[in-house]
N, C-alpha and C positions, 0 to 999 in steps of 0.2 A: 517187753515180753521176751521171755526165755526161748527160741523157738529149735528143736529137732531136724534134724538134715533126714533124720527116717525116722519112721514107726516102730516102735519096739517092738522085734518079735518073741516069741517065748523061746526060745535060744537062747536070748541074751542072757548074760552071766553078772554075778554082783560080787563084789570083794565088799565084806565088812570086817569090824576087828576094829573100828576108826569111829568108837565112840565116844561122848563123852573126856572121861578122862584122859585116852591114850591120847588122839588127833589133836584136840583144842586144850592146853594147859588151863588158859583162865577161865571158868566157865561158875561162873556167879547168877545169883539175882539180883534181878531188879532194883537199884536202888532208889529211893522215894526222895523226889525233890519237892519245892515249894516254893509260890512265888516266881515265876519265870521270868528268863530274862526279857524285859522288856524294852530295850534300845532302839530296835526296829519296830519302828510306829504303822510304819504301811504294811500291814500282812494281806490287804484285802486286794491291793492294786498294782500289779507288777510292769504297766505300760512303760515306765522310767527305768526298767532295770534289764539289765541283761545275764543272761541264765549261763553256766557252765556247766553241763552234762559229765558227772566225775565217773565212771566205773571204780568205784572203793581200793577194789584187788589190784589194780592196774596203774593206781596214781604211784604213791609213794609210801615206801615202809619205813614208818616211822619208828615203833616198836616191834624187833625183833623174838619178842618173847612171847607174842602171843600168838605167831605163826602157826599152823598144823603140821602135826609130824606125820613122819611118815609119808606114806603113799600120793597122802592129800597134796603136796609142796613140792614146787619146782624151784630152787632159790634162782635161776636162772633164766627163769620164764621162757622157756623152749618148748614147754608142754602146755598152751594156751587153755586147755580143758582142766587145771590146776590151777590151788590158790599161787599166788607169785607173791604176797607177801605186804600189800599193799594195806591201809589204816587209815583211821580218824588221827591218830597221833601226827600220821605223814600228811596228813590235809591240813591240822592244827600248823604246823612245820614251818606249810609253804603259806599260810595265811600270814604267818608270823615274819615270813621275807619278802610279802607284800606281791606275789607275781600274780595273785587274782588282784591285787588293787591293780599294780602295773599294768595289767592287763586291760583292766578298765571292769572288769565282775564284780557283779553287786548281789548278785546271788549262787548259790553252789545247791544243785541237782546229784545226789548223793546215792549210789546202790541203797536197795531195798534193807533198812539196817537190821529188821527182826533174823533169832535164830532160825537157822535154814537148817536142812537134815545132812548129818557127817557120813555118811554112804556115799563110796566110790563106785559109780553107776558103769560097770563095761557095757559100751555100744560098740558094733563093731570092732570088738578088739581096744577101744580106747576108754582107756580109764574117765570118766567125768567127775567133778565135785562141781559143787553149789556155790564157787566164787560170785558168779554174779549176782546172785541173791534171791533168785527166785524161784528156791525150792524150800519154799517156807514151813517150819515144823512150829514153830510157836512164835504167835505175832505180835507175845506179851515179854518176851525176851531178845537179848541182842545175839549179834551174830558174833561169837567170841573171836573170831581171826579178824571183827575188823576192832573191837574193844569194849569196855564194859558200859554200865549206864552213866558212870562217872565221864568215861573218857567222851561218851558221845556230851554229856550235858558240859564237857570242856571244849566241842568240837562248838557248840550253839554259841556258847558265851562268847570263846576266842574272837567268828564270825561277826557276833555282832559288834564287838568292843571294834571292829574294821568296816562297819556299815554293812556288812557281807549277809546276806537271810541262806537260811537253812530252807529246802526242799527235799525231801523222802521221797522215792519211789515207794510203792504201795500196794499190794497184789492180792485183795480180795476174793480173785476169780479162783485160787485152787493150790492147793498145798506142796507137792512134789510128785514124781513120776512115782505111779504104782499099777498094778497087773492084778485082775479081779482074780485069778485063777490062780495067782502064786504070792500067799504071804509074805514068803521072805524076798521079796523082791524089793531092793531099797528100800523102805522105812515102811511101807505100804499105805503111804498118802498121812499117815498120822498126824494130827492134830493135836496142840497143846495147848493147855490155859493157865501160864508163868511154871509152866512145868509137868501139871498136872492134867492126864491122859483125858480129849473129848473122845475122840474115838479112831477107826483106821477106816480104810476104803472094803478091803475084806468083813462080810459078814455085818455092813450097817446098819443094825434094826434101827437105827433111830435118825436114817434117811438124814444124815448131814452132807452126803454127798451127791452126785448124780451118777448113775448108774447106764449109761443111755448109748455106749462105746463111743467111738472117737467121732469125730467131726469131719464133714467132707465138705464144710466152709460153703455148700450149694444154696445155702439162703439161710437169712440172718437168725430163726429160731432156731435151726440147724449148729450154728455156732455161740449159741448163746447154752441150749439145753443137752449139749454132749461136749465130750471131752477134748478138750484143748491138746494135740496130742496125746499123749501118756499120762497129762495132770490131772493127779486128783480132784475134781471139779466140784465146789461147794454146792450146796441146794439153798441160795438163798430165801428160798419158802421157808424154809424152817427157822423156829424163836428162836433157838441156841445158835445159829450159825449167826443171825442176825444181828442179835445183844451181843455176840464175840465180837464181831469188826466195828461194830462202835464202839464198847468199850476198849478194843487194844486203839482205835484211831487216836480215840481222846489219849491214850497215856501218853502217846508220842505229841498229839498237843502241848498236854502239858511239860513238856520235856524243853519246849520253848522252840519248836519248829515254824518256819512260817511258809509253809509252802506242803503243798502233795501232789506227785503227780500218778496219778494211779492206771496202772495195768491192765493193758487188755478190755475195755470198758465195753468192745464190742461182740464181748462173749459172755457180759452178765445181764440180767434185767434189766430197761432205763428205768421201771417202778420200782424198785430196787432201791437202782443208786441213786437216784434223786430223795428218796426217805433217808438213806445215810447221810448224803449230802445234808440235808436239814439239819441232820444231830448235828453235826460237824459245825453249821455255823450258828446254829443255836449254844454251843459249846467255846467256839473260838473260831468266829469266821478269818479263813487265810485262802489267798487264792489257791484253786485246786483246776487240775487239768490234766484228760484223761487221752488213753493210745486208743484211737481207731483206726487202724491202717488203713490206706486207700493205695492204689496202684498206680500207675504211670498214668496221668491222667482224668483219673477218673474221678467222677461224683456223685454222690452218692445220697439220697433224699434221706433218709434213716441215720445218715450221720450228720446232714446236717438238722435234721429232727432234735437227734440230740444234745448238739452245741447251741441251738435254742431253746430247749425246754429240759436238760438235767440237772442244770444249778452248777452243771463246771464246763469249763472250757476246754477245748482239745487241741493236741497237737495239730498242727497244721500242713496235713500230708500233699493238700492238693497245691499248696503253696512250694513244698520241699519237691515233689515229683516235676513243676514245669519248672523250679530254678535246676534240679540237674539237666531235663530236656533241654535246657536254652545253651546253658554253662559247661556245663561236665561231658553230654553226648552228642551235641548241637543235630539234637530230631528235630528242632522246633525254632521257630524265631522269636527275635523282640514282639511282635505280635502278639505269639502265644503270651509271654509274660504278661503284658500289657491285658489281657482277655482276661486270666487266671484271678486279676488284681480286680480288675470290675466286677467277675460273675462271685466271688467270693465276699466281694463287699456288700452285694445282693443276697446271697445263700444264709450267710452268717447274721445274725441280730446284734452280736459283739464283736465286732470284727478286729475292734484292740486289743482283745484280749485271747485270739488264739496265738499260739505260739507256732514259732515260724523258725524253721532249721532248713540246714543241706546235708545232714547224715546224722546219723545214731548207730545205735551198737546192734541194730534190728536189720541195716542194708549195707549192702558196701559203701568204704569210705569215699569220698568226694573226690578224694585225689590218688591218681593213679599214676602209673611211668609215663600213660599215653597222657596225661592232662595237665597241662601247663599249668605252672605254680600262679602264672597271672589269672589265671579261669577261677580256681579258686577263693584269690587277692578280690573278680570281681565281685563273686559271688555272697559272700561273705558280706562287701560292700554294699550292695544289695540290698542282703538281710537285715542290716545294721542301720539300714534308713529306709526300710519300710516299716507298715503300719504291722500291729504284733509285737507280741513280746519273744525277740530276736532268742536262739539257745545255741552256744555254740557245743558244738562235740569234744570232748578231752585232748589234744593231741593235733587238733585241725592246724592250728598256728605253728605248729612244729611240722604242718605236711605230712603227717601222718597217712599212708597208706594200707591196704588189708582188704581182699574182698570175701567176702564172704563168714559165717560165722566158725572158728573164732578168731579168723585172724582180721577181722575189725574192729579187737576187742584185747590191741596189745599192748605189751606196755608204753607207760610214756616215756620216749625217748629223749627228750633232754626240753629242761626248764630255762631253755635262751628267751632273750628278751631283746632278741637282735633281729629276727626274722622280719620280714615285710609285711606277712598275715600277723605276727604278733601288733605291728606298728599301724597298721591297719584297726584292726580292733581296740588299740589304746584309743586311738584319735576320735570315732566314732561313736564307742559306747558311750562317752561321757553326753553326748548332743542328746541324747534320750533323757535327762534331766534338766540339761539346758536350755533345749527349746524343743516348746510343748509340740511346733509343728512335727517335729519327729518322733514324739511321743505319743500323740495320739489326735495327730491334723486328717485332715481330708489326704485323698491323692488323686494328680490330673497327670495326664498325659497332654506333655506339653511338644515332644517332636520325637519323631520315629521312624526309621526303618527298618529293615531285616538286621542289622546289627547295633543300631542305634537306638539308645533306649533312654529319653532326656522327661523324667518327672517331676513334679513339684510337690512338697508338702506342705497345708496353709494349717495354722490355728490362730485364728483370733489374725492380727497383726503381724507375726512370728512366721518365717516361710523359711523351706530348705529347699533347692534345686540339686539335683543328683541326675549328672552323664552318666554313662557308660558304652563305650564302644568295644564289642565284643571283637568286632576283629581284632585282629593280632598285625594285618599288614597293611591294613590300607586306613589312613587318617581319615575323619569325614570333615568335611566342611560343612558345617552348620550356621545357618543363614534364616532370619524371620521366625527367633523364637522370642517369645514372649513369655512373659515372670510376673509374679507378683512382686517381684525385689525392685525396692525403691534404686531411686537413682544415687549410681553411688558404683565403686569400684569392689571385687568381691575375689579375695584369693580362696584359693582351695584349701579346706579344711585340711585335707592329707598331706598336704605342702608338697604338692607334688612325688609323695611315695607312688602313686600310680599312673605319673606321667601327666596328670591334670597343668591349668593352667587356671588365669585369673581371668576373670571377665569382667566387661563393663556395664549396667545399666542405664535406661536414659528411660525414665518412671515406665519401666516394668519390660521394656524392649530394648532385648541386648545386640550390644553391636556383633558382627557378626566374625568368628575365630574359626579356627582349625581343633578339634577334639584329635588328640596323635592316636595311632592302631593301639593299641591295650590300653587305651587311657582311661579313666574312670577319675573324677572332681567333684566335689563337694563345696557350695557355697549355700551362707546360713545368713538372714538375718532374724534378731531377736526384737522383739519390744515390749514395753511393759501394757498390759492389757487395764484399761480403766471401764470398761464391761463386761459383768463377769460371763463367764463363758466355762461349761463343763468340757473336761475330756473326756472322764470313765468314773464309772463309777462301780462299787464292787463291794459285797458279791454281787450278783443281778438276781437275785432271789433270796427271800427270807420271810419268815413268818414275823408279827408284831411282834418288836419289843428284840429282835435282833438288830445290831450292830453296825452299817452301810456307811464307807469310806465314799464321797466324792473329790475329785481330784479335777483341777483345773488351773483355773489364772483369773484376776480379775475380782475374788468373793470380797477383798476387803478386809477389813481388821475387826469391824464388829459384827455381832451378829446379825441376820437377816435371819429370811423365811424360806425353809425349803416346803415345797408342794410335790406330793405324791397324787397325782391326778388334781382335784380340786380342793385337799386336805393340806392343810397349812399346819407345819409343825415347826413351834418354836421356843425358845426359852429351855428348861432344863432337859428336853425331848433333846436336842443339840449339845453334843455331850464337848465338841471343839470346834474353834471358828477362824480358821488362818486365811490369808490372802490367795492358797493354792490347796487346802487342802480344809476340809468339812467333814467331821464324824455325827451322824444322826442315830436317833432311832426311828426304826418303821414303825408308822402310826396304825390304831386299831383301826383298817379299815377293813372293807368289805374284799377278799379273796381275787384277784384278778393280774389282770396286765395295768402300768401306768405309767406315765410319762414323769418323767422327774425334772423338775426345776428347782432354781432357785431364784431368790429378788435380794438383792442387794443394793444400800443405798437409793430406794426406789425403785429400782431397773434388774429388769427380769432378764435372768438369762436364754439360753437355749433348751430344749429337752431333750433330755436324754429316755430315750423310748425303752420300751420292753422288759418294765422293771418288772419282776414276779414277786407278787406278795399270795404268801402259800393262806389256807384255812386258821394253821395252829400247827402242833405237831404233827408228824408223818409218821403213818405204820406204811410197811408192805402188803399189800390184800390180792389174790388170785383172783380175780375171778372168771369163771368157769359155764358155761351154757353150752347143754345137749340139745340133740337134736334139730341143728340150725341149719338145714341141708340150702345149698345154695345154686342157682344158676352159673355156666360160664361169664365171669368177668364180676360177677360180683361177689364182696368180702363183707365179714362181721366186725362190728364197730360198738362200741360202748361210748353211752351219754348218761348223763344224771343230777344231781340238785346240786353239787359243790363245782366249784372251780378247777379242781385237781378231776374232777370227771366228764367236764367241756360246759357244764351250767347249761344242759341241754341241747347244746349244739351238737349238729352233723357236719359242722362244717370242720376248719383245721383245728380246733381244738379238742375232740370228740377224740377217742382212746383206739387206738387200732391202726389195721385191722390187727385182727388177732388171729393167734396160732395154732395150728391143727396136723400137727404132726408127728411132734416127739412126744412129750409128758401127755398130750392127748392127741387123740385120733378124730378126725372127721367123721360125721358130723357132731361131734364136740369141738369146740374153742378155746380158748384161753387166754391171758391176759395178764400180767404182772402191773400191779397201778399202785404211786404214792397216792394214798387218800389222809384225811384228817385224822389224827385217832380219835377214839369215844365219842363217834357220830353216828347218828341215824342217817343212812344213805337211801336215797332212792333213786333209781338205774331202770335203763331198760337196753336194749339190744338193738340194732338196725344192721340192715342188710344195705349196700350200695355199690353200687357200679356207676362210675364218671356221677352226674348229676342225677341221678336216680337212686331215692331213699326208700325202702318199706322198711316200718316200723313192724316189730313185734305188736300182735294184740295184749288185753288185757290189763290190767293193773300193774303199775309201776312195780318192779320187786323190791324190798327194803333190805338193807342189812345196816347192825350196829358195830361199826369195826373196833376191834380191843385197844384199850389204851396203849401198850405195846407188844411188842414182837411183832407176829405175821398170822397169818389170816389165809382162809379158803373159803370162797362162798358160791356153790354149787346149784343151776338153777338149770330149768328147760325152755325151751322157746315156746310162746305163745303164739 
């Protein structure tokens, strides 16, 4: 997410003159491919891979021709609020010299690549442009400073001919900075469909935006139904905004991406984006995973709401805020980490599949003058061998420093492949393919103090043990730890890059060594699993007849039976059948939650819990009830006949509570819900406080929601 250091006031001043033709030489359409590259076969499961976060402008300039003139361009990157010159062509470049292989990346996290608006925006006195990409003007076109549609479907192909998947950023929530009171302020939010004008923020009759002023982030309707800053802020109530972001999602689909991770997810509807999500993997399911910030600490039910029930997975802030508390600011102890690793494996339904960093281009960088390159070294380590699919930040391996925005968002200063964070993350990434335990095993805490932090990863037979001694000065002696690691000698994976050593086992109890002050070691053992055993499986939601990768160890060579609850699907339903890796389709069953197994050779594996199988397709539908006046402590709740509206429950699958504040005022409610489309619904309202339910009287209300777009359906309380 794009975020402002102020609020625009109407002062602010705009330089234009920088469109089109003058700023951007290449500026093309779309061109139309076919058939996509398909070499990367996992788009659904990213627990074996590990993610590189590129800011586009800031890597490498590859083609100098298609830079912006003028005002827009710093060639010298002095001016951080300026394109600096960076491209697909310069990603192709360094794909092509192997330092994301070297590296050990198997995937690349790529700026937002749709055309953004060529307005040089002065905020206090300083010039801005749109490098980082997320002042979107049309989400059906590229952004010509970073290269055309050829060049990106050469950035897909290069990637994958190196094992490498393609991720997009993706920004739904709102088009670019605009000013209700002054048109010609930057572009004024306008929106485009491959060119051709939907409409602007100024003078909306046909309500594609919200109107509702800025946001003061006090509660999460608050930030969902007003303005992101200055950003134009979509209505996704409305057909046309809706049929836009699925039809531009799908083009970048088909463009042969395998990955999205989408913007700001905590400032638009979850009924919303779970209906997109649908299209998304009714079209091409690829793992997707969305920005909800959380702060120092904090957690937050609403977000973990939505990492269980939106159909994508999210960054993993509450993971990134205690590894800097521990590493980077030392507020907190090994404790703390040790707590964060538990209560989240509790919170979360998928817990392999949120993604787990220590910076982004959203907070200061990791490393500072004040923070030893080893804090870093551990941290990293860390992330590299816990559960999640690890991302590292552009630059981190280079020690890259910057607080604040935009100087966390500078260039990369040099492509060595000599650093210790570089040699670190070569050694590590690869173990997230190699053994399952670090891809997607259980995690025990197996010995600890306030600086001492000694885990273990199990899957199946396959175990990883991971030290780390935070201090810097004092060795620990560690004594009466216990492993699941067979008997047997065990060096460090790092080879000692972080002062590690080798230990011994004697079936599962190590003799006892010295850990040196900054030391961190890695020992792995692998086996071959002859009971099959799931790790992940993905998406974790989909309607019949959608696409579901499971991923493990152990399936076998021939086919077996996979079971979604007590529905057995098999034969041409199983569209592939490897030793580690199972493509299905979801069977027509009845709408709910289910346990996923499979039986190989006889023998049944594990289940993998929490799978969502949706009604059919998904619309967006509001819905809306006056007059629902209520007591202190109790809120409005929606139940009714489908699964996507709790199947009559008031308990945790029931819709709500709902919102009474901005788009409606108390006592009115509201509600944004994925429902079935071209279904006859029947719904009713409740009121509750803790364990205490009153129903609305009356007859159920009915409504038939439309085959697509979106929906409003307006009732009173009984």
């Amino acid at each position: 997410m794009f975020k402002l250091t102020k609020r625009v006031l109407l002062s602010a001043t705009l330089t234009l003159g920088l469109m089109a033709g003058s700023a951007f030489p290449f500026l093309t359409t779309p061109a139309v491919f076919a058939d996509p590259d398909t070499a990367v076969t996992n788009k659904q499961n990213f627990s074996t891979d590990v993610i590189y976060q590129v800011f586009t402008d800031r890597f490498a300039d590859g083609n100098p021709a298609n830079n912006p003139t003028g005002g827009a361009y710093d060639a010298s990157c002095s001016n951080l609020k300026l394109y600096c010159g960076g491209d697909w062509q310069g990603l192709i470049d360094k794909i092509n010299d192997n330092y994301f292989t070297d590296l050990g990346i198997t995937a690349l996290w790529i700026s937002q690549p749709v055309e953004n608006i060529y307005s040089l925006i002065n905020y206090s006195g300083v010039n801005n442009t749109a490098y980082h990409g997320y002042w979107a003007r049309d989400f059906k076109k590229t952004n010509p400073a970073f290269g055309t549609m050829t060049d990106f479907r050469n950035l897909v192909d290069t990637a994958h001919a190196k094992d490498i998947k393609i991720i997009i950023d993706f920004a739904p929530n709102h088009t670019s900075p605009a000013m209700e009171t002054d048109t010609s302020f930057a572009e004024n939010g306008r929106l485009y469909d491959n060119g051709n004008l939907i409409g602007g923020y100024t003078n909306d009759t046909n309500q594609y935006f919200h109107h509702n002023g800025g946001s003061d982030f006090s509660t999460l309707e608050n930030g969902i139904y007003k303005n992101l800053y200055d950003l134009a802020d979509m209505n996704h109530n409305n057909g046309t905004i809706d049929t836009y972001f699925k039809d531009a999602i799908k083009q970048w689909l088909d463009m042969g991406i395998d990955g999205i991770r989408v913007d700001a997810v905590k400032h638009m509807p979850m009924g919303w984006q779970k209906n997109w999500m649908s299209s998304i993997y009714t079209h091409q399911p690829v793992f997707t995973f969305g920005e909800w910030f959380l702060g120092s600490s904090a957690s937050d039910a609403d977000n973990n709401d939505f990492a269980n029930k939106s159909g994508m997975s999210l960054l993993d802030f509450r993971f990134n805020q205690e590894v800097r508390n521990v590493f980077r600011d030392n507020t907190a102890t090994m404790y703390a980490l040790d707590s964060m690793i538990s209560s989240t494996g509790s919170d979360y339904d998928h817990i392999h599949d949120q993604v787990t960093f220590i910076d982004n281009h959203d907070m200061d960088r990791f490393k500072t003058n004040a923070v030893q390159n080893r804090r870093l070294e551990q941290a990293l380590a860390f992330t590299l061998t816990s559960r999640g699919v690890p991302a590292i930040y552009y630059g981190t391996e280079q020690y890259m420093t910057g607080n604040g925005d935009p100087d966390n968002r500078g260039k990369m200063p040099s492509f060595s492949k000599t650093s210790t964070a570089f040699n670190v993350i070569s050694k590590l990434a690869p173990l997230r393919k190699s053994n399952p335990a670090i891809a997607y095993g259980s995690t025990q805490q197996r010995w600890i103090n306030n600086d001492v932090y000694i885990y273990e990863r199990k899957f199946g037979n396959s175990v990883a043990v991971v030290a780390i001694n935070r201090s810097t000065s004092a060795p620990a002696s560690i004594s009466g730890l216990t492993t699941s690691l067979p008997t047997g000698t065990y060096t460090d994976v790092l080879g000692g890059a972080l002062n590690g050593n080798q230990i011994s086992s004697n079936g599962g109890n190590i003799t006892s060594f010295n850990l040196a002050a900054g030391a961190t070691a890695v020992w792995q053992y692998t086996a071959n699993e002859t009971t099959p055993t799931i790790g992940n499986v993905g998406p974790t939601m989909g309607k019949a007849g959608n696409e579901v990768t499971i991923d493990g160890r152990g399936f076998g060579a021939s086919k077996g039976t996979v079971n979604f609850g007590t529905t057995a699907v098999t034969g041409a339903a199983i569209t592939s059948w490897e030793d580690t890796q199972i493509k299905v389709k979801i069977p027509a069953v009845a709408a709910g939650t289910y346990a996923v197994k499979i039986t190989a050779g006889g023998v049944s594996s594990n289940a993998y819990n929490d799978f969502t199988i949706l009604s059919g397709d998904q619309v967006s539908v509001r819905f809306v009830i006056n007059n629902a006046t209520t007591s202190l402590g109790e809120n409005i709740y929606l139940t009714g006949n489908v699964a996507e509206l709790g199947s009559w429950s008031t308990g945790s699958t029931a819709i709500g509570p709902a919102f009474n504040q901005v788009i409606h005022a108390y006592p009115t409610w509201y509600y944004d819900v994925s429902v079935p489309a071209g279904t006859p619904l029947e719904f009713k309202f409740f009121k509750k406080n803790g364990s205490t339910v009153t129903w609305e009287s009356g007859s159920n209300h009915t409504f038939t929601t439309p085959t697509s777009g979106t929906a409003t359906v307006t009732v009173n309380w009984q």
